[in-house]
NUMIKOL-64798 format. One record per atom (N, C-alpha, C): residue in one letter; x, z, y. Coordinates in steps of 0.05 Angstrom, whole numbers, padded with zeros to 5 digits, always signed. Layout:
N
AXZY;...
This chain:
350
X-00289+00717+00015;X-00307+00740+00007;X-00335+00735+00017;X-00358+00734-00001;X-00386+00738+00007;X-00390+00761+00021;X-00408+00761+00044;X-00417+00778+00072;X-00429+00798+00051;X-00415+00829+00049;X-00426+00849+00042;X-00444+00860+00059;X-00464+00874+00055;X-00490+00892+00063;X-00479+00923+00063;X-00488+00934+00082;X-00482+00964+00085;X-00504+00977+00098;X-00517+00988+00083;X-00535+01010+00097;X-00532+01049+00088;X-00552+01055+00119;X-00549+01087+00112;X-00562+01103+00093;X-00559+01122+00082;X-00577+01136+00069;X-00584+01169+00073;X-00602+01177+00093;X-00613+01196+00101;X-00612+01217+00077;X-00604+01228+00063;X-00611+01250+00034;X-00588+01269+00034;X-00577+01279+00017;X-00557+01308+00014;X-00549+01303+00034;X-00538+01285+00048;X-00516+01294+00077;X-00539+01306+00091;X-00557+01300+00097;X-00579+01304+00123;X-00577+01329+00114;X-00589+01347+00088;X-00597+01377+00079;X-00562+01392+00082;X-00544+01375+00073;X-00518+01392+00076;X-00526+01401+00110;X-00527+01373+00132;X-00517+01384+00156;X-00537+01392+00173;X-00560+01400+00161;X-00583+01413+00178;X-00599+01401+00196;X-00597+01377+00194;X-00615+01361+00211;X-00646+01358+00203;X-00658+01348+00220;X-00689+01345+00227;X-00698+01322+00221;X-00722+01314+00225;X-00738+01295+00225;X-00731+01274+00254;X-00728+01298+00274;X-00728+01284+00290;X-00695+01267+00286;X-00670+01278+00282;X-00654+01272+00278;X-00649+01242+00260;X-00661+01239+00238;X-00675+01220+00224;X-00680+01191+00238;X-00702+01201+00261;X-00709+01174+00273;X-00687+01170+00290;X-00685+01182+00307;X-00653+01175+00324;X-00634+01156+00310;X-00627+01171+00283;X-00605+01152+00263;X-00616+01135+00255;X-00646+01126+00250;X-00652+01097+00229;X-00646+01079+00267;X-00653+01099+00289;X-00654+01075+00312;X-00624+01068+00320;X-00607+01085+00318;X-00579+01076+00311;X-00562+01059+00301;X-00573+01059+00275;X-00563+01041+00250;X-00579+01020+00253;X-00599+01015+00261;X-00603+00984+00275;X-00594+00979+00290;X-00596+00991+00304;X-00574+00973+00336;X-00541+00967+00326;X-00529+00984+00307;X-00507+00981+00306;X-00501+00965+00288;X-00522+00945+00275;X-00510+00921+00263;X-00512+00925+00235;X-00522+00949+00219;X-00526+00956+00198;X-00549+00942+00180;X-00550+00933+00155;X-00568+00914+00146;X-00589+00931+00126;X-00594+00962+00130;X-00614+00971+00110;X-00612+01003+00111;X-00631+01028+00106;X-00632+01052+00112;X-00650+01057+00096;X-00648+01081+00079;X-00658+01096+00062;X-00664+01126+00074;X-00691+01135+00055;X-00687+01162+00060;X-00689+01167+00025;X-00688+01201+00023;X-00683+01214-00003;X-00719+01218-00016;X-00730+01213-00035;X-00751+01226-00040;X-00753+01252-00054;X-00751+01274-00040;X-00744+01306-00051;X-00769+01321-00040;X-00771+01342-00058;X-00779+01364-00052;X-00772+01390-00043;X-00743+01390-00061;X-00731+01406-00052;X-00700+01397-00048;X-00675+01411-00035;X-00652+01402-00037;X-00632+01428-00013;X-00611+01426-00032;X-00586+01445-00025;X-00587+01432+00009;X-00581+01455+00028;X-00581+01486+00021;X-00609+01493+00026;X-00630+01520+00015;X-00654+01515+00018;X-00664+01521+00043;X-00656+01525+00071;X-00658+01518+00092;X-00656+01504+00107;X-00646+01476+00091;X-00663+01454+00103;X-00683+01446+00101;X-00687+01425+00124;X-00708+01414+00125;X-00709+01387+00111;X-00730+01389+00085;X-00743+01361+00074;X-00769+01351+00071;X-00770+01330+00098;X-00786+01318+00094;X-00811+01308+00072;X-00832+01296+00073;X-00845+01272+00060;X-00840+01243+00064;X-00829+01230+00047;X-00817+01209+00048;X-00827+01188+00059;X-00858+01174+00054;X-00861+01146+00058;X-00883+01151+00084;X-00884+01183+00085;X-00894+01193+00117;X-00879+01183+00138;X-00853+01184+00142;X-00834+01186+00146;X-00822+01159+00148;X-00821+01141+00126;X-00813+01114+00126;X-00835+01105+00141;X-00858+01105+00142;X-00877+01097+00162;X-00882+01096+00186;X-00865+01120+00204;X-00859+01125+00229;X-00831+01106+00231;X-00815+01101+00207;X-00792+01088+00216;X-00800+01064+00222;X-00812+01047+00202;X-00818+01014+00206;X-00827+01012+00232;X-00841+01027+00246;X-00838+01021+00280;X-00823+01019+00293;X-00798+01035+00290;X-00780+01034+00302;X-00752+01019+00299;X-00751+01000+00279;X-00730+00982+00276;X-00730+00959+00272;X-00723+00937+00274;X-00723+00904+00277;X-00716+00892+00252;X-00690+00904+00243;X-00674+00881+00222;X-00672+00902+00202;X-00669+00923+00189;X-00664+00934+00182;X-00685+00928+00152;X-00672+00927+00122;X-00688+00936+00102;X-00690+00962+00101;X-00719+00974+00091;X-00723+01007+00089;X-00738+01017+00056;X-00721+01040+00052;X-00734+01043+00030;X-00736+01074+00014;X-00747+01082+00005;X-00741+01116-00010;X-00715+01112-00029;X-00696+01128-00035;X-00675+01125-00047;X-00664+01158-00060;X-00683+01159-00080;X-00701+01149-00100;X-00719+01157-00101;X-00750+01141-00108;X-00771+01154-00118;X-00776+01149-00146;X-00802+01168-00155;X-00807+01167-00192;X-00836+01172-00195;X-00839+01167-00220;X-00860+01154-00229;X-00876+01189-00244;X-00864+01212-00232;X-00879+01243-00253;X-00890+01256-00221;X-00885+01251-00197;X-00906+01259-00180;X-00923+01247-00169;X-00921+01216-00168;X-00929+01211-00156;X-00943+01185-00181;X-00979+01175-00179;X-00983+01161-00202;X-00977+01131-00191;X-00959+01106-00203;X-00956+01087-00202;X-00968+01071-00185;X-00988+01075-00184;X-01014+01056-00166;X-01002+01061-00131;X-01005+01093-00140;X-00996+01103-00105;X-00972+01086-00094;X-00948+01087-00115;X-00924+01079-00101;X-00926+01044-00093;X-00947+01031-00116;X-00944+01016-00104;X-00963+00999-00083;X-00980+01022-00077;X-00992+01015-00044;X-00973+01024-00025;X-00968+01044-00023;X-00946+01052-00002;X-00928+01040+00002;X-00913+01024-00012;X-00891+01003-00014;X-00905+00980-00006;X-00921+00970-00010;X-00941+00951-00010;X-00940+00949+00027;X-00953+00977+00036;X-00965+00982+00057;X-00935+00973+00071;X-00911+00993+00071;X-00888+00992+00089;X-00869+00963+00090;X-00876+00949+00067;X-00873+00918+00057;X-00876+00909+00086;X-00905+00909+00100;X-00924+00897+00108;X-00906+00906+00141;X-00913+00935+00147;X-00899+00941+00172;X-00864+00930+00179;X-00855+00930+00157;X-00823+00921+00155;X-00818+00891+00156;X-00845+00879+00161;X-00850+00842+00158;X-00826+00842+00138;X-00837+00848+00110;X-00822+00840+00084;X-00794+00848+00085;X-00795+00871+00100;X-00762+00883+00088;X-00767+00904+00070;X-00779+00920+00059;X-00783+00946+00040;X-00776+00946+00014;X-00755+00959+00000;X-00737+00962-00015;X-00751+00988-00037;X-00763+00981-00064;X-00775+01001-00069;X-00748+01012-00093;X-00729+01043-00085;X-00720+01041-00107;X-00729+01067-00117;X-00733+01066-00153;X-00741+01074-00170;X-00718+01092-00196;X-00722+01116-00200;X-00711+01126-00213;X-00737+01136-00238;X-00709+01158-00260;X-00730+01169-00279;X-00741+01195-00276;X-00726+01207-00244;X-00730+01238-00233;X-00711+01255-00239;X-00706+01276-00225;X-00698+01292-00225;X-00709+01326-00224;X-00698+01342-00240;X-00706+01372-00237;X-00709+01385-00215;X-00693+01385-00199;X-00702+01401-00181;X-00731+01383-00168;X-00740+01369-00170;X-00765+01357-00155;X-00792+01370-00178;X-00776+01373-00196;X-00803+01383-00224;X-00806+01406-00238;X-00787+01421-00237;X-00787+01438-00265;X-00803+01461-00247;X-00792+01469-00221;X-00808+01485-00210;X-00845+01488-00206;X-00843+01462-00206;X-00865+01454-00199;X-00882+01439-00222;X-00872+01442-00250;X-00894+01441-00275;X-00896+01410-00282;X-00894+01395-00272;X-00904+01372-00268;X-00886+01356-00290;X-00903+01342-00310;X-00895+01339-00342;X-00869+01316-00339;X-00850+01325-00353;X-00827+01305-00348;X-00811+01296-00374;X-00834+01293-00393;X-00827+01283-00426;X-00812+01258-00423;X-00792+01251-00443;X-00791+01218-00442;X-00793+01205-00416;X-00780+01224-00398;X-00777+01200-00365;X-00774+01171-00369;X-00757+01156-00382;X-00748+01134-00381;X-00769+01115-00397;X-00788+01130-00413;X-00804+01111-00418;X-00831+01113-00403;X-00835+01132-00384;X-00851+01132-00366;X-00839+01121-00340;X-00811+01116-00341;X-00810+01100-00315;X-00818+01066-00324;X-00808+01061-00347;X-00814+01029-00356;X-00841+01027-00353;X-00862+01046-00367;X-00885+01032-00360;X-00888+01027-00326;X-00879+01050-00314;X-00892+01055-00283;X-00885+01029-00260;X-00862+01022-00277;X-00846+00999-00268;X-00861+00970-00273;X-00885+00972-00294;X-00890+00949-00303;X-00920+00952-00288;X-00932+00975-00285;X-00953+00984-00266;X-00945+00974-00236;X-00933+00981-00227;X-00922+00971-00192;X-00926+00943-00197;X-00906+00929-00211;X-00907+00899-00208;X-00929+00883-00214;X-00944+00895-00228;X-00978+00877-00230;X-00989+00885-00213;X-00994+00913-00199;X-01009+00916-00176;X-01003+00892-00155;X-00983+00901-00153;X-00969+00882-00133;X-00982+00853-00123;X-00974+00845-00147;X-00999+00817-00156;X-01027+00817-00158;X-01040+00839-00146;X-01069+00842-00165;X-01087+00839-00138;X-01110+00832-00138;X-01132+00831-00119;X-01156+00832-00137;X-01187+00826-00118;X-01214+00836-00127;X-01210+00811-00151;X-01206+00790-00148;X-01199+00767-00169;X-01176+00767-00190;X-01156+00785-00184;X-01140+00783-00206;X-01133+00811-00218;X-01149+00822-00225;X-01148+00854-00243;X-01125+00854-00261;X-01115+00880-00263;X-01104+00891-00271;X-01103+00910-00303;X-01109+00901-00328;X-01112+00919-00351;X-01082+00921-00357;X-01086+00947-00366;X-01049+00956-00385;X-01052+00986-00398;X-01043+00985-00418;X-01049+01007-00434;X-01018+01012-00447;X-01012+01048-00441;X-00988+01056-00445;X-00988+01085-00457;X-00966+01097-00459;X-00970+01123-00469;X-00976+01135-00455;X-00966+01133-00418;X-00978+01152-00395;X-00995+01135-00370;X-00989+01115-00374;X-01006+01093-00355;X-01032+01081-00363;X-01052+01084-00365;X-01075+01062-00371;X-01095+01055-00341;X-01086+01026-00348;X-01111+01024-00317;X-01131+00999-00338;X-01159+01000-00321;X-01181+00985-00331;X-01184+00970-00304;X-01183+00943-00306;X-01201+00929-00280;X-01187+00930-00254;X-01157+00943-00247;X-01153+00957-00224;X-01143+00937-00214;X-01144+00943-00183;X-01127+00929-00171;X-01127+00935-00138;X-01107+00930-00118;X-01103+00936-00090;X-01113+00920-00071;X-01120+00936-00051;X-01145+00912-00042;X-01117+00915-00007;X-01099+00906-00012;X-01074+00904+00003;X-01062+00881-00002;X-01068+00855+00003;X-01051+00837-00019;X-01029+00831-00004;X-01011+00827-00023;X-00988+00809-00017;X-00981+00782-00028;X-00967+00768-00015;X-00962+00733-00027;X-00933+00733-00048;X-00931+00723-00061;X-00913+00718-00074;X-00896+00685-00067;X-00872+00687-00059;X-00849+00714-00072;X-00841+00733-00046;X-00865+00736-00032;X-00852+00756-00011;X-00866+00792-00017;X-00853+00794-00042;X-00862+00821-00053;X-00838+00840-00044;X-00843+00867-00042;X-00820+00892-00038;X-00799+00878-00061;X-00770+00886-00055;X-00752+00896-00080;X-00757+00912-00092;X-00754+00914-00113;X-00752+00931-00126;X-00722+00936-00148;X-00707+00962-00140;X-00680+00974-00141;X-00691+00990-00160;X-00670+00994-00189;X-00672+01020-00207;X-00646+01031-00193;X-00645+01070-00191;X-00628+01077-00195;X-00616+01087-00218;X-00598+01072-00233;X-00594+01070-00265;X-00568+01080-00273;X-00560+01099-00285;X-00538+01113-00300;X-00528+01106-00325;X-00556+01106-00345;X-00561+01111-00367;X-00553+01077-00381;X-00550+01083-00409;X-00549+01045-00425;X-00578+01038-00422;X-00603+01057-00423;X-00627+01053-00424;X-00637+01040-00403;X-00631+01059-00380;X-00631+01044-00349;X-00632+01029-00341;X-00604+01024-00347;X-00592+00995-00341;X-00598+00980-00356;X-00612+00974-00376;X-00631+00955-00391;X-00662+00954-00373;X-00670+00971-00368;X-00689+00973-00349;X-00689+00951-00328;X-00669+00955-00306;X-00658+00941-00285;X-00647+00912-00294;X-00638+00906-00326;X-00636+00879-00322;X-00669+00859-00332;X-00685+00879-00340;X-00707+00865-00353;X-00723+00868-00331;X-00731+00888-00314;X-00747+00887-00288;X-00736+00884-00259;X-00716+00899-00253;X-00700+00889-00232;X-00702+00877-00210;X-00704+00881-00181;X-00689+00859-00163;X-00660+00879-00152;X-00654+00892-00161;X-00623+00904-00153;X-00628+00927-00174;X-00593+00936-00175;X-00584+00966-00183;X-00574+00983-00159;X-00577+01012-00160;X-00561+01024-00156;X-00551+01055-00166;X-00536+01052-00167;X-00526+01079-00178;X-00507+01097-00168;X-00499+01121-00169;X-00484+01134-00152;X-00461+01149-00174;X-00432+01156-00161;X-00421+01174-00183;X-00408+01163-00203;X-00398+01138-00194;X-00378+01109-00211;X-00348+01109-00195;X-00334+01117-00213;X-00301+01099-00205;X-00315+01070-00213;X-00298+01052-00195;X-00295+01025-00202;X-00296+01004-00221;X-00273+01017-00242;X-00287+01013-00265;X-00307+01019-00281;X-00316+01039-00276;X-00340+01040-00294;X-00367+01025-00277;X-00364+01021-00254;X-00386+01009-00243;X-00383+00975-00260;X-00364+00971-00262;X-00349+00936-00275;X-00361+00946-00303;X-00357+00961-00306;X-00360+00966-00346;X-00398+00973-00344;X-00408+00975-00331;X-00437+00982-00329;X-00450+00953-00320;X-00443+00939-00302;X-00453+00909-00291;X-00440+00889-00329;X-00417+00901-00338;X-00414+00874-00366;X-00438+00878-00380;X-00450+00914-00390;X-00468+00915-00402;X-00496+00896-00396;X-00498+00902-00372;X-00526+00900-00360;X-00526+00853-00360;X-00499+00846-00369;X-00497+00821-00372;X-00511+00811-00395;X-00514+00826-00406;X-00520+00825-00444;X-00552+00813-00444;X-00558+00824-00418;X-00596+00832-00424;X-00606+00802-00414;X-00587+00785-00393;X-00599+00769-00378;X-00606+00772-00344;X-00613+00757-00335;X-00620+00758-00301;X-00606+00772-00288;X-00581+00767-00296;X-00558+00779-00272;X-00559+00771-00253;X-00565+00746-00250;X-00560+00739-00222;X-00580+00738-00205;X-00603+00749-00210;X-00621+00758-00193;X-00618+00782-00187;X-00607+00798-00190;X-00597+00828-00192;X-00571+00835-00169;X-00589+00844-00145;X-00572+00864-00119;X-00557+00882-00131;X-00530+00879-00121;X-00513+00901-00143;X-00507+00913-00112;X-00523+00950-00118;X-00510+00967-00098;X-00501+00985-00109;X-00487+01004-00088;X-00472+01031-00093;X-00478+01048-00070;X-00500+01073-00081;X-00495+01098-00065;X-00463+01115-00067;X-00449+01111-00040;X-00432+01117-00043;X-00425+01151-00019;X-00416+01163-00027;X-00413+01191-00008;X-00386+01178+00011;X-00390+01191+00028;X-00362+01179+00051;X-00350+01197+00081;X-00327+01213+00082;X-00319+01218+00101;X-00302+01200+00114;X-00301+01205+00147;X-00282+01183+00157;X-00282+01193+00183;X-00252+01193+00186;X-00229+01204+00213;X-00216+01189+00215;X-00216+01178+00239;X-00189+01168+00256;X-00162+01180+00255;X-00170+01203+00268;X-00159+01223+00279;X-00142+01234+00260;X-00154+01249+00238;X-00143+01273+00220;X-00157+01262+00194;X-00138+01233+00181;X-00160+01233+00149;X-00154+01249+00131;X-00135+01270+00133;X-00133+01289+00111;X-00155+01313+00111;X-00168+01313+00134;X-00190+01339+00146;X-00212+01320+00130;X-00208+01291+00126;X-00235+01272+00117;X-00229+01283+00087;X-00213+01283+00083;X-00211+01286+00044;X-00216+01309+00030;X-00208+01329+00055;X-00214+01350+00041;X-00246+01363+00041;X-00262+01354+00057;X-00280+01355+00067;X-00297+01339+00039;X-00294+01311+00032;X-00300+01305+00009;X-00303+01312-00018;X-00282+01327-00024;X-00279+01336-00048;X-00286+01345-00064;X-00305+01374-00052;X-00331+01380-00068;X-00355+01365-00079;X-00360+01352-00063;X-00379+01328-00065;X-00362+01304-00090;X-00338+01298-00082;X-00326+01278-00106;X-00331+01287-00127;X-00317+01324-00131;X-00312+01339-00156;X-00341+01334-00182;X-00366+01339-00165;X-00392+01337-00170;X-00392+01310-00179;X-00396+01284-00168;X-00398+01259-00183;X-00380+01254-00204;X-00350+01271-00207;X-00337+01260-00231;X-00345+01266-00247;X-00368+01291-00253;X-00375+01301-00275;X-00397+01284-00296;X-00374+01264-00305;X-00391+01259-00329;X-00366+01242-00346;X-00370+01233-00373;X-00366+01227-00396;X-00347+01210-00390;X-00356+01186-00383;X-00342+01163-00379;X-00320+01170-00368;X-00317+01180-00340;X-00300+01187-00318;X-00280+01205-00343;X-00289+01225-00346;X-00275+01242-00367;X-00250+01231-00383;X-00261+01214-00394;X-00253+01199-00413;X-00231+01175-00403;X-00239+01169-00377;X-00218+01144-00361;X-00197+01168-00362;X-00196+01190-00352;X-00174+01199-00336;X-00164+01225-00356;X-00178+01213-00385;X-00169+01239-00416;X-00163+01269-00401;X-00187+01274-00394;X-00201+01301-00390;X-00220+01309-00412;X-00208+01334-00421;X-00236+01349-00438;X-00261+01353-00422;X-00278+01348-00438;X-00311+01347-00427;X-00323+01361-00429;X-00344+01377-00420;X-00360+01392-00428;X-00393+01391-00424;X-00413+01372-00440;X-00436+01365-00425;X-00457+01378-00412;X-00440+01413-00425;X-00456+01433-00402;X-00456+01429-00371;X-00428+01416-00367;X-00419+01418-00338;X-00425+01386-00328;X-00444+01371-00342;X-00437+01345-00336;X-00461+01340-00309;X-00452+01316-00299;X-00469+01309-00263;X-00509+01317-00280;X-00502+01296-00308;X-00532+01288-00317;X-00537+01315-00324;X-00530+01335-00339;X-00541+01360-00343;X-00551+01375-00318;X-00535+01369-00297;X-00545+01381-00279;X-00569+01367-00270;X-00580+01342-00264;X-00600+01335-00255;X-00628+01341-00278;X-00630+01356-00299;X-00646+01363-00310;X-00651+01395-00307;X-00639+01406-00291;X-00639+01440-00278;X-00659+01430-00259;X-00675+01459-00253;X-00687+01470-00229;X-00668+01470-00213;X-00677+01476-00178;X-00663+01475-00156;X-00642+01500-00163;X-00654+01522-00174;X-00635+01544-00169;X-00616+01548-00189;X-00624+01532-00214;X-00601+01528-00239;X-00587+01506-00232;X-00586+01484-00223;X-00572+01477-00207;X-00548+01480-00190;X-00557+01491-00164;X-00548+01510-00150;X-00518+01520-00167;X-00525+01531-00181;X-00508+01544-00198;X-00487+01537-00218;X-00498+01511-00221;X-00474+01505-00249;X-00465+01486-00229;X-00471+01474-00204;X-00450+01453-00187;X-00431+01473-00181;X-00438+01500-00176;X-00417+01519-00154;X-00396+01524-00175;X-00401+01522-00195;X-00384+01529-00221;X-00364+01493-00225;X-00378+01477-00224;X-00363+01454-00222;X-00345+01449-00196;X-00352+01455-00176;X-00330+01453-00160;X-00313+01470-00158;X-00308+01497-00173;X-00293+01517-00181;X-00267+01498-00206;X-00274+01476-00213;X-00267+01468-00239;X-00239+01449-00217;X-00241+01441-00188;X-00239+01407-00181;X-00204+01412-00188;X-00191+01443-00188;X-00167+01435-00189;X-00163+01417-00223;X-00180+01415-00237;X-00167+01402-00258;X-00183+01365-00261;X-00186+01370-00243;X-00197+01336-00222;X-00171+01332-00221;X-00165+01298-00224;X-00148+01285-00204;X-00156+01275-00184;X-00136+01281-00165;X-00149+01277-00141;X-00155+01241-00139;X-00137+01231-00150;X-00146+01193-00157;X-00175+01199-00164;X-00186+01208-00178;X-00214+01212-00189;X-00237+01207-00171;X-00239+01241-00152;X-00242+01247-00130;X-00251+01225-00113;X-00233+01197-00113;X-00229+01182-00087;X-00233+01156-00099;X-00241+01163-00127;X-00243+01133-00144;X-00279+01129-00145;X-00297+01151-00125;X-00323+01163-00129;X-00335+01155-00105;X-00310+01170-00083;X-00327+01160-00057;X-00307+01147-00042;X-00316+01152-00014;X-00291+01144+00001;X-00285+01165+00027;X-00257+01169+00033;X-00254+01190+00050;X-00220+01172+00065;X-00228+01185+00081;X-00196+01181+00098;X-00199+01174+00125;X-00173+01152+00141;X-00175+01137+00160;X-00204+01114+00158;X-00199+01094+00181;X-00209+01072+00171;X-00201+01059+00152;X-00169+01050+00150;X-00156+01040+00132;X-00163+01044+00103;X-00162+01080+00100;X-00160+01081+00071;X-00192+01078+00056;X-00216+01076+00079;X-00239+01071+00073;X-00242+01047+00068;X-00228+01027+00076;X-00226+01000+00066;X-00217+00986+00043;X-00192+01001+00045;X-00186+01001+00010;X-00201+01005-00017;X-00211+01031-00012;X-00224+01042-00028;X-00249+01032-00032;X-00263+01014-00004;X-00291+01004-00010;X-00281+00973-00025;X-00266+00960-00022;X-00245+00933-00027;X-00249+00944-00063;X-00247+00968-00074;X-00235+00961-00103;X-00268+00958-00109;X-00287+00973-00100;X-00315+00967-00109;X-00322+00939-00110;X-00322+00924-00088;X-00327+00909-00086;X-00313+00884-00102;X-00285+00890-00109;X-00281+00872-00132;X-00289+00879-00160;X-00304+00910-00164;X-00317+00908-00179;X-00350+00893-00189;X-00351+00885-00167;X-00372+00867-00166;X-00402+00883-00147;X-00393+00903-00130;X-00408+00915-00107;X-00413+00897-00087;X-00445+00888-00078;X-00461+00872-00059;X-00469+00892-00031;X-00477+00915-00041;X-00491+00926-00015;X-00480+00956-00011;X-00459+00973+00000;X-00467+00995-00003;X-00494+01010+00011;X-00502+01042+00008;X-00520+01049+00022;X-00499+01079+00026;X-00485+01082+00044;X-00472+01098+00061;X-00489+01125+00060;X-00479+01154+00054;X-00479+01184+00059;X-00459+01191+00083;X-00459+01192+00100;X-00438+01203+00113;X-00439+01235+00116;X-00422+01254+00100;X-00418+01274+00110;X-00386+01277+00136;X-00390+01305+00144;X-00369+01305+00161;X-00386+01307+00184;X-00367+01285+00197;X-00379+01278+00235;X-00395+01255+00238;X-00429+01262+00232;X-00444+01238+00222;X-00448+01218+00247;X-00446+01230+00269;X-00451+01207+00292;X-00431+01182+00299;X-00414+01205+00298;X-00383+01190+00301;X-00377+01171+00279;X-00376+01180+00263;X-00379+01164+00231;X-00393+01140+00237;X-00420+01143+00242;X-00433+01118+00246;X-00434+01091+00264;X-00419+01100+00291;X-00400+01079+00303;X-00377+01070+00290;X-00358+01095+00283;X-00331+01077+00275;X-00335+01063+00261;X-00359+01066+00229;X-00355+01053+00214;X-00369+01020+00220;X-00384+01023+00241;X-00391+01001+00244;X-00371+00969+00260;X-00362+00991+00281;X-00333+00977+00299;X-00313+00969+00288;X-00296+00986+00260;X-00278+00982+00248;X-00279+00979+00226;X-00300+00979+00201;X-00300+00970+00176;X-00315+00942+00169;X-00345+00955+00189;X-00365+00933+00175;X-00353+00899+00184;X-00332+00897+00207;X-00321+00874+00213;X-00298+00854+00189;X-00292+00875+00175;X-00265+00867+00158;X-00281+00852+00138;X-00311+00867+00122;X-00321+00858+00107;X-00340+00833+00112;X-00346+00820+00138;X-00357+00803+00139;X-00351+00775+00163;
């Protein structure tokens, strides 16, 4: 077996369990010491429940790159409707630089609750992420000598360029987080990794054959945001604890369709990520109302929950789906979680 990658990812678990900023740094200083190879935070504005606390992201990743050694760091996910292209890619640029070339830029098409409230035009995401995507990577390359022209439906730059340089090939990654057939055409034509969240096994295998079609697979980091409880003690307190959270990622088409479930694309994961925070809110609470007609195989074919043991298994079928890196949610008992899994899993895999 090739040495799998496992890193954390700071986002819904942090807002589920009410933690802080400060809480944050503690865990990225954790997950370095404990042998972990990469840490994310969420790029949100807003996020369930609304008394948590959410940060500014690359504020935030900026205070981290001080504080860790080995660790790659990165937003997981940012987009291309708040923030204008140029920005993301100085700021990546910039944390590139503090991370001595670990900074992981990954890129989505956005989500509603970060926009609808807040006006901010979200036509044709996917073809404003391609251009934005093609904006970062010339910046990237660009100095007072090597300008920058490109002309798009929402991007036009004249003359531009970052007066930050970087050398090539020691540029950020750059990760799509990709769902879609569109996406994942995205990620095989620009690409240095995928990741995506909310895959049984197979469909992660049936999404990597597509993405074969386009070319440069094998330059392409294959990860998985994956959600995860884990008990020693009591893994049935871990599963049940999961569930809601599983119920939510099965909701979509494909899954549907593996396990010949009627569908409904009112209720689906993607409908929901085009809601405001509070429409939202609302049609998940209605989906996890749905999970008794989940199988529970489903459920556990999404994330991973249990002992150590059964977290091994379950990370084992990804990985012969052709999974390189996960980036770890731990809900549950997040401290605890974050030793065991380091003492008892991350050893089996490498």
């Amino acid at each position: 077996m090739d040495k799998i990658s496992f890193g954390i990812q700071h986002g819904t678990n942090f807002s589920f369990l009410r933690y802080k900023v400060e809480d944050i740094l503690k865990s990225v200083e954790l997950v370095d010491k404990l042998g972990y190879q990469s840490t994310f935070l969420m790029d949100h504005l807003n996020m369930f429940p609304h008394r948590a606390e959410v940060p500014g992201v690359f504020t935030l990743l900026g205070a981290i790159a001080t504080k860790v050694n080995n660790l790659r760091v990165g937003p997981l996910v940012t987009e291309p409707h708040r923030r204008h292209p140029a920005q993301i890619a100085l700021e990546m640029a910039t944390l590139h630089r503090l991370t001595n070339d670990k900074a992981i830029c990954c890129i989505g098409a956005g989500e509603g609750m970060n926009i609808v409230n807040f006006n901010v035009p979200w036509d044709k995401p996917v073809t404003r992420l391609e251009e934005a995507i093609q904006v970062i990577k010339k910046l990237w390359s660009s100095n007072p000598k090597n300008k920058v022209n490109f002309e798009g439906s929402y991007f036009n730059l004249s003359n531009a360029y970052l007066q930050f340089p970087l050398e090539s090939p020691h540029m950020p990654s750059l990760w799509l987080g990709a769902n879609s057939p569109r996406t994942i055409e995205l990620t095989a034509k620009y690409g240095d990794g995928w990741i995506p969240t909310g895959c049984t096994p197979k469909l992660y295998k049936k999404r990597l054959e597509n993405m074969k079609k386009f070319g440069r697979f094998d330059q392409i980091e294959k990860a998985y945001e994956i959600f995860m409880v884990i008990d020693k003690k009591n893994p049935e307190w871990a599963k049940n604890v999961i569930r809601p959270m599983g119920t939510v990622l099965t909701m979509k088409k494909e899954i549907f369709e593996e396990y010949k479930i009627p569908f409904d694309e009112n209720m689906s994961f993607e409908h929901g990520l085009r809601l405001s925070i509070e429409e939202m809110a609302k049609v998940q609470q209605e989906m996890i109302e749905m999970y008794k007609t989940i199988p529970e195989e489903a459920v556990f074919n999404v994330t991973a929950a249990g002992s150590p043991e059964d977290v091994i298994e379950q990370l084992d079928r990804f990985v012969k789906a052709g999974v390189e890196h996960f980036a770890i949610e731990f809900l549950g008992k997040y401290w605890e979680s974050l030793e065991l899994f380091a003492n008892e899993i991350i050893p089996h895999f490498q």
